[in-house]
C-alpha positions as CSV (number, residue, x, y, z in Angstrom):
1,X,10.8,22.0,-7.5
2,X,9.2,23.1,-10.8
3,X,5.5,24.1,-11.1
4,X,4.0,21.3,-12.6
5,X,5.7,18.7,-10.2
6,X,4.4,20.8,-7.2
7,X,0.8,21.0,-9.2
8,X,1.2,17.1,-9.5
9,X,1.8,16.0,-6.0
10,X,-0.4,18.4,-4.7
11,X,-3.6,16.6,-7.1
12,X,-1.8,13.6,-5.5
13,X,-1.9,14.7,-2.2
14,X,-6.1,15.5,-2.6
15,X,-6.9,12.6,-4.1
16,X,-5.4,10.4,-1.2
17,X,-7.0,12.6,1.5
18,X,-10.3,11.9,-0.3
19,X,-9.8,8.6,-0.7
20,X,-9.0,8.5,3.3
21,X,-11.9,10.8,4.1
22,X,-14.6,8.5,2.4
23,X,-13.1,5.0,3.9
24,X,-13.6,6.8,6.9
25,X,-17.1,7.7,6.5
26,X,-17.7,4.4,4.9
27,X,-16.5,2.5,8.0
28,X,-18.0,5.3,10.4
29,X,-21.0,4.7,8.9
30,X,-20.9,0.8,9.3
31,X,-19.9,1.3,13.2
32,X,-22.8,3.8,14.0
33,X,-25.1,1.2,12.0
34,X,-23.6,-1.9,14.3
35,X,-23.6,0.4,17.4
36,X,-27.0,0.9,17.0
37,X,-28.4,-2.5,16.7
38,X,-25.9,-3.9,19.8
39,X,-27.5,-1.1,21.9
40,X,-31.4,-2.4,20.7
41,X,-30.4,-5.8,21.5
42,X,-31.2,-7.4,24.9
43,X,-28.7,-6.9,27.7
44,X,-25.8,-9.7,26.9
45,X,-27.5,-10.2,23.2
46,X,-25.1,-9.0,21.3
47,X,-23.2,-11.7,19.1
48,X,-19.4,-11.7,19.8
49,X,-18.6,-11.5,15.9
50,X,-20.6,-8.0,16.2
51,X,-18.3,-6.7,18.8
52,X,-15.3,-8.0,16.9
53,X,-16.4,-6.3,14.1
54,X,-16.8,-2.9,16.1
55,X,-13.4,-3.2,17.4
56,X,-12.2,-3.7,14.0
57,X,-13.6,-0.8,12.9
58,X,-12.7,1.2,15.7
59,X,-9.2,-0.2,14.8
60,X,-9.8,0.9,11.2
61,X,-10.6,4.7,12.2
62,X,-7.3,5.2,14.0
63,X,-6.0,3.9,11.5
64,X,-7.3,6.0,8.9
65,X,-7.0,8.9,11.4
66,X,-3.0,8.5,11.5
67,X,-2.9,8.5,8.1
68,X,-4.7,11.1,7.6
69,X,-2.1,12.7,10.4
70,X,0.9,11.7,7.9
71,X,-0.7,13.3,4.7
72,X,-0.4,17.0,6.9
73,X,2.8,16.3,8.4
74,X,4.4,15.2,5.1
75,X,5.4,11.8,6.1
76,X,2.5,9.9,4.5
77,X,3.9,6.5,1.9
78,X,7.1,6.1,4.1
79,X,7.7,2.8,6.2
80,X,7.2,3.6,9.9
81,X,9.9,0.6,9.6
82,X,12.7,0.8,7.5
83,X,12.1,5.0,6.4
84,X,11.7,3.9,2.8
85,X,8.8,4.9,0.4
86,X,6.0,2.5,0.7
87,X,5.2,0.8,-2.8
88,X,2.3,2.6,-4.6
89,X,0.0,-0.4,-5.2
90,X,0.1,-1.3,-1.6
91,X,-0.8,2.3,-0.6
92,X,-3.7,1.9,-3.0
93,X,-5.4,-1.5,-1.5
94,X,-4.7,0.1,2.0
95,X,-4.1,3.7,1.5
96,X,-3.7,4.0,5.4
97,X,-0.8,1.2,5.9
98,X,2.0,2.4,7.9
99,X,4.6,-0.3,6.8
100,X,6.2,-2.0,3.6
101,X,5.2,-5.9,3.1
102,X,8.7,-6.5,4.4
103,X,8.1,-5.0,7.3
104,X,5.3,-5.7,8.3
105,X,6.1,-9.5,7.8
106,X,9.1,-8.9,9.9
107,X,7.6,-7.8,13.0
108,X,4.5,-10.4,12.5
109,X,2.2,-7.4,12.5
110,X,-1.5,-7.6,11.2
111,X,-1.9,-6.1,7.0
112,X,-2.7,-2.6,8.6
């Protein structure tokens, strides 16, 4: 591999781990924030669409987590699915998706 490719996907590599790092501190945030008010609110008080909202977040994190997980194993942008290379616009609207479109549509999973 020659310098400058290496030089390349290493910038590559940085800028998607700080990409991942601030969506997670941007939804972390938004959790601790709804966490907060649930816990201030009476016993039972706590809208449903707040909880769902937790959950996605907390669904969110693990997500981002696991991708964060590829990036250091080397495996990050590949289909959990098929093994190919995911497409590079998808990885930028969810840079923590684990599958190709096809894929995912395949198996009826959610767009994470």
């Amino acid at each position: 591999m020659s310098t400058n490719l290496a030089r390349t996907q290493d910038a590559t590599a940085r800028e998607v781990r700080q990409r991942l790092e601030q969506e997670r501190q941007t939804r972390a945030s938004q959790l601790a924030v709804l966490e907060q008010a649930a816990g201030r609110a009476p016993q039972g008080w706590a809208e449903e669409s707040d909880h769902t909202r937790m959950d996605n977040l907390r669904q969110s994190l693990a997500e981002i987590d696991a991708a964060l997980q590829r990036l250091r194993d080397g495996t990050y942008g590949g289909c959990e699915g098929c093994g190919k290379a995911i497409p590079e616009g998808r990885l930028e609207i969810l840079p923590y998706v684990r599958f190709c479109v096809k894929c995912q549509a395949r198996a009826g999973r959610p767009g994470r």
